[in-house]
TORZA-343000 format. One record per residue: residue number from 1; y, x, z of N, C-alpha, C, O in turn. Coordinates in Angstrom, 3 decimals. Example, Ala and Ser with C-alpha at 12.3 -4.5 7.8 and 13.67 -1.06 7.14 Angstrom:
BEGIN
+-----+----------+----------+----------+----------+----------+----------+----------+----------+----------+----------+----------+----------+
:   n :       nv :       nu :       nw :      cav :      cau :      caw :       cv :       cu :       cw :       ov :       ou :       ow :
+-----+----------+----------+----------+----------+----------+----------+----------+----------+----------+----------+----------+----------+
:   1 :   -5.690 :   13.190 :    7.800 :   -4.500 :   12.300 :    7.800 :   -3.300 :   13.200 :    7.800 :   -3.319 :   14.236 :    8.465 :
:   2 :   -2.250 :   12.850 :    7.080 :   -1.060 :   13.670 :    7.140 :    0.030 :   12.900 :    7.870 :    1.138 :   13.409 :    8.039 :
+-----+----------+----------+----------+----------+----------+----------+----------+----------+----------+----------+----------+----------+
END
This chain:
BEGIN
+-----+----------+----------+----------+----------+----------+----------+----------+----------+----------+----------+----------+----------+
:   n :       nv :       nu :       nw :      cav :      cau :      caw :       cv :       cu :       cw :       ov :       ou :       ow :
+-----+----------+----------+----------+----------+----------+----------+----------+----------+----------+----------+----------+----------+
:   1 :   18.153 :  -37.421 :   70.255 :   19.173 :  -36.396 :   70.421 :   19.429 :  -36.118 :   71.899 :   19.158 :  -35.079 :   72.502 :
:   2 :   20.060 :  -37.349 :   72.432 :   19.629 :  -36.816 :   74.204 :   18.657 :  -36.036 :   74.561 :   19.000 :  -35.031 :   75.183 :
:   3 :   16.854 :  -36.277 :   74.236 :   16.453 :  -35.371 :   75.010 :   16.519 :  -33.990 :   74.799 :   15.976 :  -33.269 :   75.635 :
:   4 :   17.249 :  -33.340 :   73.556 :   17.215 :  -31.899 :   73.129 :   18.284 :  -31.608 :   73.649 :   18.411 :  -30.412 :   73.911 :
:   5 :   19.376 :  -32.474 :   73.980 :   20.907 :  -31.745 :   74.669 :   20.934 :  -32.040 :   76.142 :   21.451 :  -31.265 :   76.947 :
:   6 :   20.444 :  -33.023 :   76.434 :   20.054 :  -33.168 :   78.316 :   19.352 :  -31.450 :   78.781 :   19.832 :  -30.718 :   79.646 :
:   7 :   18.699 :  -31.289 :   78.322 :   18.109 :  -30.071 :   79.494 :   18.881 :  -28.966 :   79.729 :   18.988 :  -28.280 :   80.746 :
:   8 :   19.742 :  -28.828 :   77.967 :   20.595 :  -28.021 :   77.990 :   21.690 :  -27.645 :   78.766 :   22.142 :  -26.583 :   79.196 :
:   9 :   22.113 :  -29.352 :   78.841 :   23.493 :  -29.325 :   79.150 :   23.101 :  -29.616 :   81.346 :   24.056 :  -29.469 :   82.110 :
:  10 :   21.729 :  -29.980 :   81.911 :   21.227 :  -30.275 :   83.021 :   21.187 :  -28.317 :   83.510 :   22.019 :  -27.889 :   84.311 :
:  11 :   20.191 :  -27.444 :   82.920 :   19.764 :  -26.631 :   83.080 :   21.674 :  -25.272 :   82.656 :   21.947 :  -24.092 :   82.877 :
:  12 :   22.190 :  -26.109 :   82.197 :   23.942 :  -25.313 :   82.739 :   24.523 :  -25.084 :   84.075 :   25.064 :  -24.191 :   84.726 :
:  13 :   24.004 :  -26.810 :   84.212 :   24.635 :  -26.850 :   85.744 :   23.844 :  -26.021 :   86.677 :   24.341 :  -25.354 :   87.584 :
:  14 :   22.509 :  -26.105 :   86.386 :   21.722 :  -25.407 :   87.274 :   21.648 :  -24.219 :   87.487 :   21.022 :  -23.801 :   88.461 :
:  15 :   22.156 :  -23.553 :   86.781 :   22.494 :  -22.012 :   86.280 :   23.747 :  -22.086 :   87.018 :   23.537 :  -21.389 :   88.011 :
:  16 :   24.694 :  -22.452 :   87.074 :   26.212 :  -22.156 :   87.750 :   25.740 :  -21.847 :   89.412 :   26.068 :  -20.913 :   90.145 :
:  17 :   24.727 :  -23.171 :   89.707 :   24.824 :  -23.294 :   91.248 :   23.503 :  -21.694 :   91.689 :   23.440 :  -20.890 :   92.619 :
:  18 :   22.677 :  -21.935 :   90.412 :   21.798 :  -20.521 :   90.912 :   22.451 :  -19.328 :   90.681 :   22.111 :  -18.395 :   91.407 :
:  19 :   23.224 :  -19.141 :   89.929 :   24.416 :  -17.899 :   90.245 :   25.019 :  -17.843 :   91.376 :   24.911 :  -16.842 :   92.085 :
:  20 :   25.664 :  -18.776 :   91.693 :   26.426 :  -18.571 :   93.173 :   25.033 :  -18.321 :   94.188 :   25.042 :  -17.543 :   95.142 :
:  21 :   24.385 :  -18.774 :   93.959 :   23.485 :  -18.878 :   95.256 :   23.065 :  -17.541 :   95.036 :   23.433 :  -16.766 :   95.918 :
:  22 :   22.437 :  -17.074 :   94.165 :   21.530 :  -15.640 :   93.688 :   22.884 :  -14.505 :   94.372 :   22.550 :  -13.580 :   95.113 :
:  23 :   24.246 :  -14.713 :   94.039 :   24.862 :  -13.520 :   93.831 :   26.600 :  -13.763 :   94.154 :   27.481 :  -12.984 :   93.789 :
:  24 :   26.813 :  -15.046 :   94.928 :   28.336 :  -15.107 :   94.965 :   28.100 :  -14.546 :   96.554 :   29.212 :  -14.096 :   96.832 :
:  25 :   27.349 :  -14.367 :   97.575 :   27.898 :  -13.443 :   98.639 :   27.737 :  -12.357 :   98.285 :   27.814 :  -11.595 :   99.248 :
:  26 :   27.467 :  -11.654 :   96.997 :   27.933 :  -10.255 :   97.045 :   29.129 :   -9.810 :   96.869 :   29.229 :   -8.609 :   96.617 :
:  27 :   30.788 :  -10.915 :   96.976 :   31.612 :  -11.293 :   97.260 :   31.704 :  -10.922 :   98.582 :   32.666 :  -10.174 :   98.765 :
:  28 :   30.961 :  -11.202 :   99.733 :   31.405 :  -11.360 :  101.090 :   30.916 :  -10.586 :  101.548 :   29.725 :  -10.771 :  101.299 :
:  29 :   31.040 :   -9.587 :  102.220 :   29.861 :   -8.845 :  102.555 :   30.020 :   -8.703 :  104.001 :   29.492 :   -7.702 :  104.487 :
:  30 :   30.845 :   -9.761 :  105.054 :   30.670 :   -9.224 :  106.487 :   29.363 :  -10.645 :  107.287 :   28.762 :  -10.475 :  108.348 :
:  31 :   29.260 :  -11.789 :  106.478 :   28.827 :  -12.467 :  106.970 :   27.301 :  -12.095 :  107.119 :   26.736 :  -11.602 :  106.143 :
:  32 :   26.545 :  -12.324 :  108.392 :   25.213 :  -11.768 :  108.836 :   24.172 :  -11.902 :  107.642 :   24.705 :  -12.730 :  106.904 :
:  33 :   22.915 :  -11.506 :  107.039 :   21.758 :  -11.909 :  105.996 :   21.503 :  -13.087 :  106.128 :   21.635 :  -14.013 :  105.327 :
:  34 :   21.072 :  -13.068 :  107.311 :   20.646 :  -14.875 :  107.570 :   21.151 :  -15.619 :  107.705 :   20.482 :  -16.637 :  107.883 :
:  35 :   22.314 :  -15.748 :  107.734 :   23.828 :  -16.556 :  107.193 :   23.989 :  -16.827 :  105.621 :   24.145 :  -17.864 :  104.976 :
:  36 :   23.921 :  -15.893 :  105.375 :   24.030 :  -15.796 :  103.685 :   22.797 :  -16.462 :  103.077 :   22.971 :  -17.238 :  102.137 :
:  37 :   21.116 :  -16.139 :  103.699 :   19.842 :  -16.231 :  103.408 :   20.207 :  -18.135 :  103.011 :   20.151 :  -18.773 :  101.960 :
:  38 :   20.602 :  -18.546 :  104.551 :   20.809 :  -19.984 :  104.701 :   21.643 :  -20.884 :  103.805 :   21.296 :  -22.024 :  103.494 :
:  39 :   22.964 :  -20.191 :  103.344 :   23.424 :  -20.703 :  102.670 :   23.552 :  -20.420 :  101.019 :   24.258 :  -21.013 :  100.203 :
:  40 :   22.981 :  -19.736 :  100.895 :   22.551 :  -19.744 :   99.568 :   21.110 :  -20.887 :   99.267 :   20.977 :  -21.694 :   98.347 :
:  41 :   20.328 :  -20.633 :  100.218 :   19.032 :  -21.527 :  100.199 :   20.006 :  -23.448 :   99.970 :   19.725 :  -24.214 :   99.048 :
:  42 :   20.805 :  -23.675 :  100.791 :   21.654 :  -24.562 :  100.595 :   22.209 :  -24.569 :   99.186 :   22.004 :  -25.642 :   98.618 :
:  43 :   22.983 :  -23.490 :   98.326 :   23.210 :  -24.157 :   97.460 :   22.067 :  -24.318 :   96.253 :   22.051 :  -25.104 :   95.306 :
:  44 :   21.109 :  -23.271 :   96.641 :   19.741 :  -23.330 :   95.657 :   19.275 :  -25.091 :   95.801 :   18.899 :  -25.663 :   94.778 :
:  45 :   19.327 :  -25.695 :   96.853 :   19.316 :  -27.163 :   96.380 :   19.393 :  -27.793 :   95.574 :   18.483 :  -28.440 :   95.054 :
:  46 :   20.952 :  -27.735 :   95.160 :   21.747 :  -28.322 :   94.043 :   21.129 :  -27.376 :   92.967 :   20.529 :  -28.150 :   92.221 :
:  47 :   20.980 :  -26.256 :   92.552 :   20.311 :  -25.986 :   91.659 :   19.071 :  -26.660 :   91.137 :   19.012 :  -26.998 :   89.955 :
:  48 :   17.946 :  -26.896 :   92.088 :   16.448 :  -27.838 :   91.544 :   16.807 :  -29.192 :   91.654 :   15.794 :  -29.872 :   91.489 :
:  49 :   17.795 :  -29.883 :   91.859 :   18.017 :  -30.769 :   91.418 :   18.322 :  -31.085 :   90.199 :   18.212 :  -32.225 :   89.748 :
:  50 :   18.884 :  -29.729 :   89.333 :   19.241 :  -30.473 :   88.038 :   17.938 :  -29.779 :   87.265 :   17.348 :  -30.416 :   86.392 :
:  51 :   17.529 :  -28.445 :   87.638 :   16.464 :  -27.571 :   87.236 :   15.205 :  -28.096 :   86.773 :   14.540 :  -27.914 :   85.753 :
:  52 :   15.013 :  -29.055 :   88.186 :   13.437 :  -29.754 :   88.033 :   13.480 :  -31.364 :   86.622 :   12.616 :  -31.622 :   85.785 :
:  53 :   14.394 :  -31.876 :   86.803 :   14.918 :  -32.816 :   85.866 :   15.018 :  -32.622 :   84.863 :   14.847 :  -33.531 :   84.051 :
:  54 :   15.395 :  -31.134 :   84.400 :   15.877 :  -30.471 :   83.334 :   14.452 :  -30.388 :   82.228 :   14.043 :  -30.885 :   81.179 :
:  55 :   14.139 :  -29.598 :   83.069 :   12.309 :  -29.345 :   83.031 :   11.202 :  -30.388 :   81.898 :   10.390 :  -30.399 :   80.974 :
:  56 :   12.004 :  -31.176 :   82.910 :   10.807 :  -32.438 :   83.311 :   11.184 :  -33.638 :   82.114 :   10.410 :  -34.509 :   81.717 :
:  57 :   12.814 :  -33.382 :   81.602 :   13.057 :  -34.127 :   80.547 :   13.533 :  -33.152 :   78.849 :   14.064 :  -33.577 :   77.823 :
:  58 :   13.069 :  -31.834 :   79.203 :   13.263 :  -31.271 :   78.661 :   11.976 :  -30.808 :   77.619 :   11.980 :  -30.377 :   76.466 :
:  59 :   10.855 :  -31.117 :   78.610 :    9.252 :  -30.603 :   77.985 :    8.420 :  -31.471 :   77.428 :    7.268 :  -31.311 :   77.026 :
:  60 :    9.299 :  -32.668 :   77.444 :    9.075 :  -33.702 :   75.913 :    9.139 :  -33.435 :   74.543 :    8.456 :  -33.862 :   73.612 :
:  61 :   10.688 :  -32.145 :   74.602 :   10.598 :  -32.327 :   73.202 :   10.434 :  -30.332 :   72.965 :   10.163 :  -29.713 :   71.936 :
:  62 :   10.689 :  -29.878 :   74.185 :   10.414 :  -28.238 :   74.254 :    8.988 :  -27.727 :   74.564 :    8.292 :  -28.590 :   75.100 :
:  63 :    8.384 :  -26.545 :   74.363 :    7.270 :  -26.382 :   75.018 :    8.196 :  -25.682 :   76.431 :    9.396 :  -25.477 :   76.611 :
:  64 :    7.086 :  -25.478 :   77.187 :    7.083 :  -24.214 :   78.203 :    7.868 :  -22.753 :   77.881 :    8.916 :  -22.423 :   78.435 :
:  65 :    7.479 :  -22.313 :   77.333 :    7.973 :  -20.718 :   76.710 :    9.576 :  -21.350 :   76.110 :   10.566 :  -20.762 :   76.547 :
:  66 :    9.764 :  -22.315 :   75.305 :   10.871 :  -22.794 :   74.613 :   12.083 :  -22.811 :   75.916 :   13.040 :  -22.037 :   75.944 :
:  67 :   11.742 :  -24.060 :   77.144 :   12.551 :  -23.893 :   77.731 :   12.541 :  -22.614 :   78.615 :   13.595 :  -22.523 :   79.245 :
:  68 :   11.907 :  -21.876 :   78.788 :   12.052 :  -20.873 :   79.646 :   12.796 :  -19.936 :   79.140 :   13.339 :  -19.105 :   79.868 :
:  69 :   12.958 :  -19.935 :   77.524 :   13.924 :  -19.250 :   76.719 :   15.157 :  -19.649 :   76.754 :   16.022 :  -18.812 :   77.008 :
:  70 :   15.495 :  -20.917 :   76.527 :   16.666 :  -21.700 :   76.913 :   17.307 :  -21.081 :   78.015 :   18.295 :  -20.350 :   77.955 :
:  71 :   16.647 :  -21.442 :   79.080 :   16.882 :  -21.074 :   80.616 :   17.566 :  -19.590 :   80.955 :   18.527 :  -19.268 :   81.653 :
:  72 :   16.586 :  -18.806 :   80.105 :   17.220 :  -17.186 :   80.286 :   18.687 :  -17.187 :   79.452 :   19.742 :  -16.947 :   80.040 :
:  73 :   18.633 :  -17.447 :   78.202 :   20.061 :  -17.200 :   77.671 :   21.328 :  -17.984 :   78.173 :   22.473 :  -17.532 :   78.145 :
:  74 :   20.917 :  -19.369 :   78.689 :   22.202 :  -20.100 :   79.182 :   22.686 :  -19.277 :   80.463 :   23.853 :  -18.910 :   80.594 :
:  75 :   21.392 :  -18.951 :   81.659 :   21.278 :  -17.521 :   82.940 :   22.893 :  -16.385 :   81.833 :   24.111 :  -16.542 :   81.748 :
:  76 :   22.085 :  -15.555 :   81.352 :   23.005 :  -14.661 :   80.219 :   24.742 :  -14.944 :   80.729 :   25.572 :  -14.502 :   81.523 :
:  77 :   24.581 :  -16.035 :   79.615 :   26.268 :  -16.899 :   79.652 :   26.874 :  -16.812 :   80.796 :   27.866 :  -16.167 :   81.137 :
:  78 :   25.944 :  -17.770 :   81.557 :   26.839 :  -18.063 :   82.871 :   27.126 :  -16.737 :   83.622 :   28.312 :  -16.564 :   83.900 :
:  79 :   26.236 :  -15.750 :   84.010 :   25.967 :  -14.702 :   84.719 :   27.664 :  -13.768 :   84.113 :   28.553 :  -13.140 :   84.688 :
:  80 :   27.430 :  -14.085 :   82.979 :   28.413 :  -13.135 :   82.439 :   29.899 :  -13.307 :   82.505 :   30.671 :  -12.377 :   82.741 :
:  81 :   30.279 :  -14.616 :   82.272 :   31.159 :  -15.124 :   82.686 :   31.733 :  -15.034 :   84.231 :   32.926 :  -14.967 :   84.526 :
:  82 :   30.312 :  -15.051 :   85.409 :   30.639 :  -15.548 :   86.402 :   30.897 :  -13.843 :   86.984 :   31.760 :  -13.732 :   87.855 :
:  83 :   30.270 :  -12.711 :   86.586 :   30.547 :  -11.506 :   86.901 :   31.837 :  -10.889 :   86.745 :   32.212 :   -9.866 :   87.319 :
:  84 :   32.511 :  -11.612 :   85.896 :   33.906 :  -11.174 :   85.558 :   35.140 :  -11.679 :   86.098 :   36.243 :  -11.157 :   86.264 :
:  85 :   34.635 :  -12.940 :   86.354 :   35.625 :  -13.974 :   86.523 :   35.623 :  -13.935 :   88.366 :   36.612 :  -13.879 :   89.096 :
:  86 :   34.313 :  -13.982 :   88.725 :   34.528 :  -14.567 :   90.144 :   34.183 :  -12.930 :   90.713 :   34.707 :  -12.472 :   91.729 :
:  87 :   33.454 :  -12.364 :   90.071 :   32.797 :  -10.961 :   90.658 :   33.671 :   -9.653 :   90.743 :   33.701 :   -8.694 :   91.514 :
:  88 :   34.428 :  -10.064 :   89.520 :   35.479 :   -8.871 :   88.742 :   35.126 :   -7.563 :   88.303 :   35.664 :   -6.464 :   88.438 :
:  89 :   33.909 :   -8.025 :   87.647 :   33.183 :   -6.870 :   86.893 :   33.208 :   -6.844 :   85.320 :   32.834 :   -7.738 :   84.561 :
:  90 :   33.770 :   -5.530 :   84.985 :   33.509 :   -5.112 :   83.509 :   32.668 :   -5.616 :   82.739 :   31.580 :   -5.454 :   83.292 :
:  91 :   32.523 :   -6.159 :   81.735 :   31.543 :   -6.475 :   80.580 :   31.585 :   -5.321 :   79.607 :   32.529 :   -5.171 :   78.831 :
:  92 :   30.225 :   -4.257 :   79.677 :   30.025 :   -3.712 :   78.943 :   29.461 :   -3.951 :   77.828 :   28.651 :   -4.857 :   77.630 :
:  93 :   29.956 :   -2.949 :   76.824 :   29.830 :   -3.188 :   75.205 :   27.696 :   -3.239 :   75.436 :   27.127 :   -4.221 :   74.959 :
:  94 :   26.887 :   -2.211 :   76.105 :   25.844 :   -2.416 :   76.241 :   25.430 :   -3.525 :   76.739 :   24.205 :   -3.619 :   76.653 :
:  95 :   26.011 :   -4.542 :   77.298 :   25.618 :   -5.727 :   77.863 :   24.926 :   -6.626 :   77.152 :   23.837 :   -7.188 :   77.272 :
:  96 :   26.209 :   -6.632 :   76.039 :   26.465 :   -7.350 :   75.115 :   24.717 :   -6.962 :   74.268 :   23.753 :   -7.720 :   74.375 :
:  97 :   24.707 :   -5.986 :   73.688 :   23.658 :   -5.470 :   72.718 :   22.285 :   -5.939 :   73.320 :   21.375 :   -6.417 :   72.643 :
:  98 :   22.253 :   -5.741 :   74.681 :   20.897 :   -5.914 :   75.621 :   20.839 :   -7.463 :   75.482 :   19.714 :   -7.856 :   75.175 :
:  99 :   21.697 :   -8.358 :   75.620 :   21.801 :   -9.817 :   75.747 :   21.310 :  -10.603 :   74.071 :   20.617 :  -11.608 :   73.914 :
: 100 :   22.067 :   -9.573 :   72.813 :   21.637 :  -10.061 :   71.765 :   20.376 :   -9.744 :   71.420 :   19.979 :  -10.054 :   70.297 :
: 101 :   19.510 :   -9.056 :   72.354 :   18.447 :   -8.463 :   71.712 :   17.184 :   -9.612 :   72.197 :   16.184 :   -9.898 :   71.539 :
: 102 :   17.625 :  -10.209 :   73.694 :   17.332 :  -11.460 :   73.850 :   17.547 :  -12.455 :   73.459 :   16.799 :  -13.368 :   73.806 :
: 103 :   18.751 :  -12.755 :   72.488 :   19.025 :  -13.844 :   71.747 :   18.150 :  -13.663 :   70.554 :   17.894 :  -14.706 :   69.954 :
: 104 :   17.635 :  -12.558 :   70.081 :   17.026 :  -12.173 :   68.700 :   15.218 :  -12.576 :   69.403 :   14.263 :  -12.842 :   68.673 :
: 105 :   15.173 :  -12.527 :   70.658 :   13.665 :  -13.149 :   70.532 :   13.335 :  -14.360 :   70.972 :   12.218 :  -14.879 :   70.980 :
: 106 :   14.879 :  -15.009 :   71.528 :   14.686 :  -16.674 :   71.049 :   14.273 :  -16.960 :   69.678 :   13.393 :  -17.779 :   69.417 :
: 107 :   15.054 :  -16.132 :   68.607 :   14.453 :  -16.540 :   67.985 :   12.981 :  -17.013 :   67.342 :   12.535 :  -18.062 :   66.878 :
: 108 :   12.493 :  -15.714 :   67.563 :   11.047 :  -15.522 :   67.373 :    9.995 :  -16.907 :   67.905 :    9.137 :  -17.557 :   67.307 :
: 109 :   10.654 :  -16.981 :   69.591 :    9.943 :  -18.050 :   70.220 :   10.463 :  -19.097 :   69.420 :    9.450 :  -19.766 :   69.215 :
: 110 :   11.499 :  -19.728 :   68.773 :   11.893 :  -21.139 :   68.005 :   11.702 :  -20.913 :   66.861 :   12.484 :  -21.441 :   66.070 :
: 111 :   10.646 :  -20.084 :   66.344 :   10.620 :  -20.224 :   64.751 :    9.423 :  -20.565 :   64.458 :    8.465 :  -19.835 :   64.710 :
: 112 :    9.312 :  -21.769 :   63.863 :    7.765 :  -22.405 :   63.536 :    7.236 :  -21.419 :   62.067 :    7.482 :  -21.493 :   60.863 :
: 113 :    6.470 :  -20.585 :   62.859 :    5.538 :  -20.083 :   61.816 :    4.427 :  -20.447 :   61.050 :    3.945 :  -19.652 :   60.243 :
+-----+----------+----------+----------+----------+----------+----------+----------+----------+----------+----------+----------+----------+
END
């Protein structure tokens, strides 16, 4: 049971810190590129720390394509949450539809045919 909820719950965290890094200075916008370049590269750190682990204890019991599916929809969550909350952006009703349409081909990828 650990190894099916470890990557999950590893590859969350990793998603929070690659959000901020990908997209929390679009928050700030006076500090120089290469200021921002630098410190985002800084918190992308803490991201492959849990990312590569995630991966790596995750593709025991996932294939490749499996977690990379994982990866995009937990991305989804967090992104969405973090656009509203920290970004203060609208969640459109199309968001929503575009996001389930990716949840509908997890399925596809997790269904043993």
């Amino acid at each position: 049971m650990f190894k099916h909820v470890a990557p999950i719950i590893l590859l969350t965290i990793s998603n929070v810190f690659m959000t901020f890094a990908w997209y929390g200075h679009l928050k700030f916008k006076s500090p120089a590129l290469w200021i921002v370049i630098l410190v985002s590269w800084g918190i992308a750190f803490f991201e492959y720390c849990f990312q590569v682990p995630a991966n790596r204890i995750g593709h025991e019991v996932y294939s490749a394509a499996q977690l990379k599916t994982i990866q995009e929809i937990i991305t989804l969550i967090v992104f969405s949450g973090f656009s509203v909350w920290f970004l203060k952006e609208q969640f459109r009703w199309n968001y929503l539809v575009g996001f389930l349409f990716i949840v509908l081909a997890a399925f596809f990828i997790f269904k043993k045919w």
